[in-house]
KOLDREN-181996 format. One record per residue (C-alpha): residue in one letter; x negated, y negated, z; chain. Coordinates in pm, 1 decimal. Layout:
BEGIN
+---------+----------+----------+----------+--------+
: residuo :        x :        y :        z : cadena :
+---------+----------+----------+----------+--------+
:       A :        X :        Y :        Z :      A :
...
+---------+----------+----------+----------+--------+
This chain:
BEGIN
+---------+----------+----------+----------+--------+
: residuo :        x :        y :        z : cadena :
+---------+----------+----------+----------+--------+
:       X :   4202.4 :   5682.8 :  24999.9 :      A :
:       X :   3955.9 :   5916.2 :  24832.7 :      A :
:       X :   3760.0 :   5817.1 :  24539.4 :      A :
:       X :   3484.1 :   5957.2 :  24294.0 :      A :
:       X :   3175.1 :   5636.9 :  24362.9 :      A :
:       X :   2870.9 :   5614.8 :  24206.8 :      A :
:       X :   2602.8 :   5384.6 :  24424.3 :      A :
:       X :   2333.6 :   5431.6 :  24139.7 :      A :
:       X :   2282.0 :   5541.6 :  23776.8 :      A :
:       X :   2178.7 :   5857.0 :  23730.6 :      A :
:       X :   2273.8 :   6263.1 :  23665.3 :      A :
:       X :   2610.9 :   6403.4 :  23844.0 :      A :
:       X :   2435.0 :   6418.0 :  24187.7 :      A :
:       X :   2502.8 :   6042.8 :  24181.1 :      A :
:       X :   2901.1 :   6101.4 :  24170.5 :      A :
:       X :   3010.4 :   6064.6 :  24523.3 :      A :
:       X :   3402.6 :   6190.4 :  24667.0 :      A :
:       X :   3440.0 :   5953.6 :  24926.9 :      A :
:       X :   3676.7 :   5732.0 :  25162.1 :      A :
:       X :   3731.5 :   5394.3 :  24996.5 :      A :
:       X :   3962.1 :   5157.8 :  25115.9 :      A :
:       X :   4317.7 :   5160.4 :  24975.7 :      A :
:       X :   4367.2 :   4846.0 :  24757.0 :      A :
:       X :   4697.6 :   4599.8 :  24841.6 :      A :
:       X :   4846.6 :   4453.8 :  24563.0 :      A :
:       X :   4844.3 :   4113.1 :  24486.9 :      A :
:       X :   5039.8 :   3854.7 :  24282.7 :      A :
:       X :   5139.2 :   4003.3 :  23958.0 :      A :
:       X :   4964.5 :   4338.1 :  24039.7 :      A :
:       X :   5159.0 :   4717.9 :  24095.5 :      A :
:       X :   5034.3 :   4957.8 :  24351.3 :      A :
:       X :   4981.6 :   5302.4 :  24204.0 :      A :
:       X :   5002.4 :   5621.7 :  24308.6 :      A :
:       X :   4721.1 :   5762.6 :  24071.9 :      A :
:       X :   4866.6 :   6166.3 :  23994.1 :      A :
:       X :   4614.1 :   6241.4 :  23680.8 :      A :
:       X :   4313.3 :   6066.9 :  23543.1 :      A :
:       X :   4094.7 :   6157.2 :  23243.2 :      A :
:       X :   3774.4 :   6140.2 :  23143.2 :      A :
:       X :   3612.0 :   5961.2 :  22875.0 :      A :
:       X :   3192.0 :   5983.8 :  22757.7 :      A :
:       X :   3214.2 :   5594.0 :  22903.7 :      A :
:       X :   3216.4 :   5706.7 :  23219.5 :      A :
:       X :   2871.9 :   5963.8 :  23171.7 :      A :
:       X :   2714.8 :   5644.2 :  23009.9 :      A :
:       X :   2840.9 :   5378.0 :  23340.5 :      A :
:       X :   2755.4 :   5682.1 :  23532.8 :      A :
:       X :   2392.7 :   5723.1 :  23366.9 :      A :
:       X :   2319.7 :   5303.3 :  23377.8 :      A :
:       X :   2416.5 :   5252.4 :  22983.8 :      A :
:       X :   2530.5 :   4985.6 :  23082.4 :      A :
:       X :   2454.4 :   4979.5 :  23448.8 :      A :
:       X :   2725.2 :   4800.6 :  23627.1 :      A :
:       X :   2760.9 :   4661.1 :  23958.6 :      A :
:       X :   2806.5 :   4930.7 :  24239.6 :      A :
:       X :   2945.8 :   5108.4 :  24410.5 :      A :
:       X :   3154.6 :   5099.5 :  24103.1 :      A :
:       X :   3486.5 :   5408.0 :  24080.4 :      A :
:       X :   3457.6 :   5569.4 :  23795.0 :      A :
:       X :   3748.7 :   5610.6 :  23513.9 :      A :
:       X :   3938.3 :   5413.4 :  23214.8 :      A :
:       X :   4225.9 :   5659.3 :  23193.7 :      A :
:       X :   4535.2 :   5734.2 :  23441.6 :      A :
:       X :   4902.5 :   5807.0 :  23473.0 :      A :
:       X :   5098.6 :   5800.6 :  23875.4 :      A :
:       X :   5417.2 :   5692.9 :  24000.5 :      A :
:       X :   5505.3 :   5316.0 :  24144.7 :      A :
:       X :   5391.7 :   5271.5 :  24552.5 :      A :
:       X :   5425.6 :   4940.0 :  24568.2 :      A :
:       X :   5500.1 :   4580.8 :  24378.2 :      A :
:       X :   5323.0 :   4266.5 :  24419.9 :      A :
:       X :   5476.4 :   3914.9 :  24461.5 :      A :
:       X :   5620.1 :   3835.6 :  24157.1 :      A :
:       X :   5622.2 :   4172.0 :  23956.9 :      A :
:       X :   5944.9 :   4249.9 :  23754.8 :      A :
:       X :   6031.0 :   4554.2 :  23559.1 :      A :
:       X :   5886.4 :   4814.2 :  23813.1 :      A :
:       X :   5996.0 :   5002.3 :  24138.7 :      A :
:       X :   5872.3 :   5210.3 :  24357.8 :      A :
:       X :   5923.4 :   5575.9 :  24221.0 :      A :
:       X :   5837.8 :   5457.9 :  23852.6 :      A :
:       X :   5642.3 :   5714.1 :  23613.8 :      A :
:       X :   5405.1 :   5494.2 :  23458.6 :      A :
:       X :   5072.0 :   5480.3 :  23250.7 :      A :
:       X :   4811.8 :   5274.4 :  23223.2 :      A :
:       X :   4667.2 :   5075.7 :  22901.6 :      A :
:       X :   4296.3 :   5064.0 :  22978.6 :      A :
:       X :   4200.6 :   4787.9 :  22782.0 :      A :
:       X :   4244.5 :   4422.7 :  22929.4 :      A :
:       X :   4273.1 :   4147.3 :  22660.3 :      A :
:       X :   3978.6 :   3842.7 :  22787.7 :      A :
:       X :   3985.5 :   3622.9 :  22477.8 :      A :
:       X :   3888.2 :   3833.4 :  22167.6 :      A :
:       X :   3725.4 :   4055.1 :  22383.6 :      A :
:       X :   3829.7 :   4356.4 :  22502.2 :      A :
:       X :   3737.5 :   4447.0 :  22886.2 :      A :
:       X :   3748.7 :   4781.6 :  22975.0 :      A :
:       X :   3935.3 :   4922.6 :  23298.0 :      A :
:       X :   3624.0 :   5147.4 :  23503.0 :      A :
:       X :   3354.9 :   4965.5 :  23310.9 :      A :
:       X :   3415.0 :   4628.0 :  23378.2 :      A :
:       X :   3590.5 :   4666.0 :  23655.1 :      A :
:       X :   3673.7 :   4961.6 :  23959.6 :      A :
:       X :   3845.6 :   5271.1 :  23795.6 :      A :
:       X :   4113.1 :   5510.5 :  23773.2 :      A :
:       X :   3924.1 :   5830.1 :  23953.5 :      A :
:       X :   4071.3 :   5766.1 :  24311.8 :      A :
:       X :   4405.0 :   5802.4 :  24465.9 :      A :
:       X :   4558.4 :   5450.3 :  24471.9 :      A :
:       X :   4511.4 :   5215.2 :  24233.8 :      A :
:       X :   4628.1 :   4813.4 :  24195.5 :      A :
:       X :   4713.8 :   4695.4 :  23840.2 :      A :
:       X :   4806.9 :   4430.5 :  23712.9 :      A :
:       X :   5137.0 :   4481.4 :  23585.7 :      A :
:       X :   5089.6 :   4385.4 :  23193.8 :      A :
:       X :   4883.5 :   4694.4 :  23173.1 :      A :
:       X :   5152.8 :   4937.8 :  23295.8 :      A :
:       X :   5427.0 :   5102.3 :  23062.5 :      A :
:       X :   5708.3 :   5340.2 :  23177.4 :      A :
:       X :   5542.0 :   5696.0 :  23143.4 :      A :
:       X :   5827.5 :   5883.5 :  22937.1 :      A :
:       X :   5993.1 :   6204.5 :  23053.9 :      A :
:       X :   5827.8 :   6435.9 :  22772.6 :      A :
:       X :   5525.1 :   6376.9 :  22946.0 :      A :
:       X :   5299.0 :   6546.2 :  23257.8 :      A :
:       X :   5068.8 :   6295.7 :  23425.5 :      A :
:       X :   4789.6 :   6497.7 :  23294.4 :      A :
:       X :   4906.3 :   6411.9 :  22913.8 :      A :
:       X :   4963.1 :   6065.9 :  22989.9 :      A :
:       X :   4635.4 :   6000.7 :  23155.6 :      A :
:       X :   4513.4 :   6171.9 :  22862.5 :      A :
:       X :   4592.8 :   5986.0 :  22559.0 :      A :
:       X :   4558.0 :   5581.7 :  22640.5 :      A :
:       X :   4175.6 :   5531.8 :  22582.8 :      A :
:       X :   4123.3 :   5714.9 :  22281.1 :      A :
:       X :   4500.1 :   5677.8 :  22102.5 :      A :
:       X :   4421.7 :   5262.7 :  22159.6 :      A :
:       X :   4073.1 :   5300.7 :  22049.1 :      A :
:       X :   4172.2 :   5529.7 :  21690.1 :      A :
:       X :   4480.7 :   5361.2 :  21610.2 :      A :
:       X :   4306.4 :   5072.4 :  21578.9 :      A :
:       X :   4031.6 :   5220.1 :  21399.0 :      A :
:       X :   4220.7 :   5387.8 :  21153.8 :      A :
:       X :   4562.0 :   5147.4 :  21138.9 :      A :
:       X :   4455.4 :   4784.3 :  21254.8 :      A :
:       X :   4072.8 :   4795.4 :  21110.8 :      A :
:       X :   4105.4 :   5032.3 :  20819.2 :      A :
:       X :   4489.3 :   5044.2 :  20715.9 :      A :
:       X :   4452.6 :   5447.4 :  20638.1 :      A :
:       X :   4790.1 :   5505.3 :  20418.7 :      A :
:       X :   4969.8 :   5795.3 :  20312.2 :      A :
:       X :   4801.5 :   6030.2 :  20077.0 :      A :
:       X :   4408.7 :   5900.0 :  20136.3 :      A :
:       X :   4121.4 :   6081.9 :  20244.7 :      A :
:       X :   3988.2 :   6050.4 :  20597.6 :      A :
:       X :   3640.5 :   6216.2 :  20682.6 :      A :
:       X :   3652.3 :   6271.8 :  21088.0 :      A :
:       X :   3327.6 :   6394.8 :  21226.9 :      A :
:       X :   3316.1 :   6592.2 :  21557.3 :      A :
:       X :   3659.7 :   6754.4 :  21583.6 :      A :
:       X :   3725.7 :   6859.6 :  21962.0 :      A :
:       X :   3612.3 :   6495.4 :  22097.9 :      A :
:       X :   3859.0 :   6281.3 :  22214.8 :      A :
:       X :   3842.3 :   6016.8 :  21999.5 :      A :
:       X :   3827.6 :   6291.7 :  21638.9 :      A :
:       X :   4097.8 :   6439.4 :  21768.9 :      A :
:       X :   4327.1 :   6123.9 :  21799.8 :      A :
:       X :   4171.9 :   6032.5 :  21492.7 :      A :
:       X :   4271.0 :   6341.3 :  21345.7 :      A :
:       X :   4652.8 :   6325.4 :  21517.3 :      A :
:       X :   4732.6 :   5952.8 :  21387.4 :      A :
:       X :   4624.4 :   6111.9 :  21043.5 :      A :
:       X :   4841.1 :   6352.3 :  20991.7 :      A :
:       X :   5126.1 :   6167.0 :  21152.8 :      A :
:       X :   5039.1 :   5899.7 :  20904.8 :      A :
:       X :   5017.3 :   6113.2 :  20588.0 :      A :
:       X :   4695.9 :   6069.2 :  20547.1 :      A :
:       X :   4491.0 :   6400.8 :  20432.2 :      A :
:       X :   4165.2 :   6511.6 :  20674.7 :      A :
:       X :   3826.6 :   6656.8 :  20628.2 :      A :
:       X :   3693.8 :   6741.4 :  20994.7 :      A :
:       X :   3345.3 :   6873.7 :  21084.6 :      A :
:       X :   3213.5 :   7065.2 :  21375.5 :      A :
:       X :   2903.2 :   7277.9 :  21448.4 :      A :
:       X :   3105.1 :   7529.2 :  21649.6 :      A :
:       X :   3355.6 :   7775.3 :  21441.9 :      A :
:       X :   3582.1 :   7832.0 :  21653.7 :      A :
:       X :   3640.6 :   7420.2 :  21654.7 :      A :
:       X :   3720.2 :   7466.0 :  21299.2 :      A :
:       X :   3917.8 :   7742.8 :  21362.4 :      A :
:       X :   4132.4 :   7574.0 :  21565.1 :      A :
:       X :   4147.7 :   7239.9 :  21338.2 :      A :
:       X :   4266.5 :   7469.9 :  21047.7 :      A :
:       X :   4504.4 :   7593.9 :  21261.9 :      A :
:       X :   4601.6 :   7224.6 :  21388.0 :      A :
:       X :   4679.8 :   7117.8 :  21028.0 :      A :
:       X :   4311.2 :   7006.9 :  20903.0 :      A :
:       X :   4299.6 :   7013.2 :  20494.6 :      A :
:       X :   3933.7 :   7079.3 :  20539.7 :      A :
:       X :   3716.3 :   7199.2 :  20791.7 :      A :
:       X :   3314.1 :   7225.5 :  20802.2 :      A :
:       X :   3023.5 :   7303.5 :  20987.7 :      A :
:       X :   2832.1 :   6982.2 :  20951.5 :      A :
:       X :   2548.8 :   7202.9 :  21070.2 :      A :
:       X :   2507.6 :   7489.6 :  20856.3 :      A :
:       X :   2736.1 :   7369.8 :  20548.8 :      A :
:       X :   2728.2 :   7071.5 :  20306.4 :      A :
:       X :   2979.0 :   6815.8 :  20419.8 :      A :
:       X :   2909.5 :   6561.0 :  20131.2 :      A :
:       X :   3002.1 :   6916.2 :  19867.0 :      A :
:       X :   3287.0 :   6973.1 :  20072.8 :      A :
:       X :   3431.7 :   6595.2 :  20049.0 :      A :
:       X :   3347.1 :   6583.5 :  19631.2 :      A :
:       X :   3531.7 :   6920.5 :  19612.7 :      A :
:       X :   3850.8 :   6807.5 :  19837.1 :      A :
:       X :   3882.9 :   6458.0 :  19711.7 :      A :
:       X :   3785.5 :   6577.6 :  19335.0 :      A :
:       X :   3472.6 :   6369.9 :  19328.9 :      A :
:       X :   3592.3 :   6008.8 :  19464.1 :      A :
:       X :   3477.3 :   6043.2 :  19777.1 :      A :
:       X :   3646.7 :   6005.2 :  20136.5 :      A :
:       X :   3873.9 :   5680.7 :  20138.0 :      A :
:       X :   3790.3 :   5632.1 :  20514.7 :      A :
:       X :   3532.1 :   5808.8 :  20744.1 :      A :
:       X :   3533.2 :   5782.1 :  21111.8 :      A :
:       X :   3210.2 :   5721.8 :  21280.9 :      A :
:       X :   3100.1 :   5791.2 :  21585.8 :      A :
:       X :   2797.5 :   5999.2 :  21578.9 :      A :
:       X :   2545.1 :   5744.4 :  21473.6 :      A :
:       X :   2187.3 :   5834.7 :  21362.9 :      A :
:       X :   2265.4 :   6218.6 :  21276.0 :      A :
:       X :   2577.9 :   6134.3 :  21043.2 :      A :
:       X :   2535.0 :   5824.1 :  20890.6 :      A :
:       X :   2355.6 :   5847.5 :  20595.8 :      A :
:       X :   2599.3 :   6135.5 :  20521.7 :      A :
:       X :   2858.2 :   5863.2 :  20611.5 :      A :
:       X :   2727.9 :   5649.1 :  20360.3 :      A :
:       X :   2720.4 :   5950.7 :  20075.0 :      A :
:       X :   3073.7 :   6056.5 :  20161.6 :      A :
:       X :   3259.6 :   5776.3 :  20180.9 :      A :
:       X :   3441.1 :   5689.8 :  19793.8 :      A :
:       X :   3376.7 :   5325.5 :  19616.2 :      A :
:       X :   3515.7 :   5103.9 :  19791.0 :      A :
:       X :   3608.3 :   5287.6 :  20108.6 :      A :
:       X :   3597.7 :   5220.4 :  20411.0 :      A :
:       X :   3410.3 :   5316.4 :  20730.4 :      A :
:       X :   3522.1 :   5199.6 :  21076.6 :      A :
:       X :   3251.3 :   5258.5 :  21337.5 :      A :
:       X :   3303.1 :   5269.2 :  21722.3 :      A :
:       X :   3005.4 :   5480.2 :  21915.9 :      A :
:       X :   2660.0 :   5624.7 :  21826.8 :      A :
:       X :   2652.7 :   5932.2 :  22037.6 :      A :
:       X :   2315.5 :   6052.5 :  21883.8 :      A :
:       X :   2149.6 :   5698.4 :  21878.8 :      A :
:       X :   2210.4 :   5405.7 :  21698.9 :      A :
:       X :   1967.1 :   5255.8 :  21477.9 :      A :
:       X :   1976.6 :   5501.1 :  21171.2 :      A :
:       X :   1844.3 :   5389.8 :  20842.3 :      A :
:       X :   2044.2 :   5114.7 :  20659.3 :      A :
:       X :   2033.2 :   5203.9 :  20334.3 :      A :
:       X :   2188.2 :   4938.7 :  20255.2 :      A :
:       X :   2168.4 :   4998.2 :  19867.4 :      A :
:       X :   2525.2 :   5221.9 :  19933.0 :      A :
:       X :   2681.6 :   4930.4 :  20061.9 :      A :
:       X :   2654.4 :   4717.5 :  19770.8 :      A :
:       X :   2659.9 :   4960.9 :  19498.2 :      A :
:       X :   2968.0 :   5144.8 :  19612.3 :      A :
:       X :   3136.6 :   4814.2 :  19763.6 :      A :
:       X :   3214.8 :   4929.7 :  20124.7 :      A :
:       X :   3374.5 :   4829.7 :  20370.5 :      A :
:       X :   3233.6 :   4854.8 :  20768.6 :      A :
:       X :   3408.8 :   4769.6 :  21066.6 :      A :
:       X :   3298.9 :   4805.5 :  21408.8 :      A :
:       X :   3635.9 :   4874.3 :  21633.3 :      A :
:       X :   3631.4 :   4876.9 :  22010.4 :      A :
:       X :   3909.8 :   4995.5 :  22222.1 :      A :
:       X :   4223.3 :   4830.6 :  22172.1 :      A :
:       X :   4472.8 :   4482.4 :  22212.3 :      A :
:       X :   4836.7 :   4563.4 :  22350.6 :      A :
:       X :   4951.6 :   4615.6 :  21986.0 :      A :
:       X :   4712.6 :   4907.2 :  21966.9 :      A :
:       X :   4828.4 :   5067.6 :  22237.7 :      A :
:       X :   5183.8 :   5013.1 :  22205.8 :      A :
:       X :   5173.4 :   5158.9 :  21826.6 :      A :
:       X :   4973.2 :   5464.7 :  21944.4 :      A :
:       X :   5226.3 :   5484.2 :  22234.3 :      A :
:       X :   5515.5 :   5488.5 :  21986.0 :      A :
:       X :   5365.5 :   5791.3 :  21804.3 :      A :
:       X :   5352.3 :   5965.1 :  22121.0 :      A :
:       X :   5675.1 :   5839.9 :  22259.0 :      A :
:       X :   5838.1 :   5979.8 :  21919.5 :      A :
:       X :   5670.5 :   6359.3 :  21910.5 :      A :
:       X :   5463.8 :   6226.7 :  21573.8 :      A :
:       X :   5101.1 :   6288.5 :  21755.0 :      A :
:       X :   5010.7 :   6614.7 :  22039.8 :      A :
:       X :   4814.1 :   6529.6 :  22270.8 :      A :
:       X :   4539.7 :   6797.5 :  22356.6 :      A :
:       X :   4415.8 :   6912.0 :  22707.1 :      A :
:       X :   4109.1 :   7073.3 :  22737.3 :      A :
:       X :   4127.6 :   7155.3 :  23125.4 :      A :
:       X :   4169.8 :   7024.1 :  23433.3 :      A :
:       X :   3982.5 :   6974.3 :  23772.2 :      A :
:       X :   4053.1 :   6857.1 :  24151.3 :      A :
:       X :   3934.1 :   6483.0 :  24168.2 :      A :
:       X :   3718.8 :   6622.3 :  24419.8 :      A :
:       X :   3539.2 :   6818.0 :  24122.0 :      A :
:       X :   3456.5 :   6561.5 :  23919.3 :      A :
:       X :   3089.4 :   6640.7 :  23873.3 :      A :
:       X :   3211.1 :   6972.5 :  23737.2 :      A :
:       X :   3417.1 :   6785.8 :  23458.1 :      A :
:       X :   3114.4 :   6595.7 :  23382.8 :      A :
:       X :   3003.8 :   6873.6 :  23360.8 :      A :
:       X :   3216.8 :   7032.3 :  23072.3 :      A :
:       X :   3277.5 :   6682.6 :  22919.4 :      A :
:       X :   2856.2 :   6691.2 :  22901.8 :      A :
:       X :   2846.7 :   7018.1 :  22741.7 :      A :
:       X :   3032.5 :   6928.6 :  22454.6 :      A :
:       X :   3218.1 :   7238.0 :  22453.0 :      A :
:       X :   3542.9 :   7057.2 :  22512.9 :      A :
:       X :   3864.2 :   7078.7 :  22257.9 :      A :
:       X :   4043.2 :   6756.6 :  22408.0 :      A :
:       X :   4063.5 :   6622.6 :  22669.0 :      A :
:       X :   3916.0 :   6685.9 :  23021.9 :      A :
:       X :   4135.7 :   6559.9 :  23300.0 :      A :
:       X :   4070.3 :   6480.2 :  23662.2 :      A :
:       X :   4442.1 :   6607.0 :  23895.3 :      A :
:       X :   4510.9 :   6356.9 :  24194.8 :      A :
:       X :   4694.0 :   6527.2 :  24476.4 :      A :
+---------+----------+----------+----------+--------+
C-alpha cells in the first residue's frame, strides 16, 4: 500500500509517499479500506519531533473507509461497511492517541481494532467523517464532560477557523449556549457571523476583554476555550466571569505564560486541562452529528500523495476547517 512516512523530525521535506506493507488483521482487529483522512496540528508537531516518536512512524489520527476485511473474532462488521474511526484508545485513564502513539491513518489500508470503529452514517462523505472524530471527541469533552456548558451561558472561543474552535463553536450553538469568537483575519469573522457567532472580534486589532463585558453585560464569559497559550491567557484570565470556568487543551503559541494566579483565587475559577476523548466523548459528539445538530466544515482537500502541500495550508493558518487528505 502507499503511505505518507516520516523517518525523522523535521520540516515537510521529511514527509515521505511511499510503499509500506499492507497490514493483516488480527484477533479482534478490522481491515480498512482508508477513503479520506484528515489532518490535525498533532501531526506537524509528531512530524516536527514534539514529541518525537519512534520511526518510521505514518502519520494521521483521523479517517473514514469502507470494511476489507475482519479479524478472528470480530462481530458487527462486514466487508463493504462505511465506517469511521474514534482516534482515541482508552489505556487506563489515559488517553492514547491513534498516529501519535501508534502508526496512522494517512495510508491506504489500515487494521483497527474493532472497538474503535462505528458505522459511518449515510448523510456523510468520507471526507466529513474523517473530518470530525479528533476534534468533536476532543471539544465535547471540553465543553460537555469537563466544563458542563448549558443553555443560555457565555462561551469565549479563541481562534475561529481551527479545528478544534470550530467544533467548539458547533457543540455551542447546538447546545444553546451563546459564543464570543476571535480571529485576526476578517474575513474569519465574517464567516463566524455568518455561521451563527453572537460575537465576533479581531483579537488583534480590537479589545476582546470590552467586547466580552459588553456581550455578557459585565459578568464575564461563563466558559473560555483555550488553546492558544502564552498570547491569550492572561486575556483568558480577564475574560472569564467569577466563578467560570476555563478548560485548556493546547498552547499553540507556547506554554508557560504568566500565572497570575491572583485571578484564580479572587474570581474563584475553575481550570481543567482536557485531552482528546473516552468512548462517551465520542459517541455524544457522534450523536450531534448523526442527528444534523453540529456541520462539519471542510476547508479543502488534497491527494494523499500531497500531503506536504496540506501541511502546508494546515501550517499557514489560513484554514476555515478542516484540511483533509482523499485516499484513492
Amino acid at each position: 500500500m502507499k503511505a505518507i512516512r516520516i523517518h525523522e523530525d523535521g520540516g515537510r521535506e521529511v514527509l515521505r509517499y511511499e510503499d509500506v506493507e499492507d497490514p493483516v488483521p488480527g484477533p479482534g482487529e478490522v481491515l480498512v479500506e482508508l477513503r479520506a483522512a484528515s489532518l490535525n496540528h498533532l501531526d506537524i508537531w509528531v512530524r516536527k519531533g514534539l514529541p518525537s516518536v519512534p520511526k518510521p512512524r505514518i502519520l494521521g489520527s483521523d479517517a473514514a473507509g469502507v470494511v476489507a476485511e475482519v479479524g478472528e473474532g470480530v462481530d458487527g462488521f462486514a466487508a463493504g461497511d462505511r465506517v469511521v474511526l474514534n482516534p482515541g484508545i482508552p489505556s487506563g485513564d489515559r488517553i492514547m492517541t491513534v498516529g501519535e502513539h501508534t502508526d496512522g491513518t494517512h495510508c491506504e489500508l489500515k487494521a483497527i481494532p474493532a472497538a474503535q470503529l462505528y458505522p459511518l452514517v449515510d448523510s456523510l462523505t468520507f471526507e466529513e467523517g474523517a473530518a470530525f472524530p479528533l476534534v468533536f471527541e476532543t471539544a465535547y469533552r471540553m465543553l460537555v464532560t469537563k466544563a458542563a456548558v448549558a443553555e443560555g451561558e457565555w462561551v469565549l472561543i479563541w481562534g475561529i477557523g481551527g479545528g478544534v474552535a470550530l467544533a467548539a463553536f458547533e457543540i455551542c450553538r447546538a447546545l444553546g449556549a451563546h459564543t464570543i469568537v476571535t480571529s485576526s483575519s476578517r474575513e474569519k469573522l465574517l464567516r463566524a457571523r455568518s455561521l451563527g457567532a453572537d460575537v465576533a472580534v479581531d483579537h488583534v486589532d480590537d479589545d476582546v476583554l470590552a467586547a466580552v463585558t459588553e456581550a455578557t453585560d459585565g459578568r464575564g464569559a461563563d466558559v473560555v476555550v483555550e488553546t492558544v497559550g502564552e498570547a491569550t491567557w492572561e486575556r483568558t484570565l480577564s475574560a472569564a466571569a467569577a466563578n467560570g470556568r476555563i478548560v485548556v487543551c493546547g498552547a499553540t503559541s507556547g506554554h508557560s505564560p504568566p500565572a497570575r494566579l491572583y485571578r484564580l483565587w479572587w474570581k474563584q475559577l475553575v481550570v481543567y486541562g482536557s485531552t482528546m476523548g473516552m468512548p462517551p466523548d465520542f459517541e455524544g459528539a457522534y450523536e450531534l452529528v448523526r442527528d444534523g445538530k453540529v456541520r462539519i466544515h471542510l476547508d479543502s482537500v488534497f491527494p494523499l500523495a500531497e500531503a506536504a502541500q496540506a501541511h502546508e495550508r494546515l501550517e499557514s493558518g489560513a484554514q476555515f476547517g478542516k484540511v483533509v487528505l482523499s485516499i484513492p
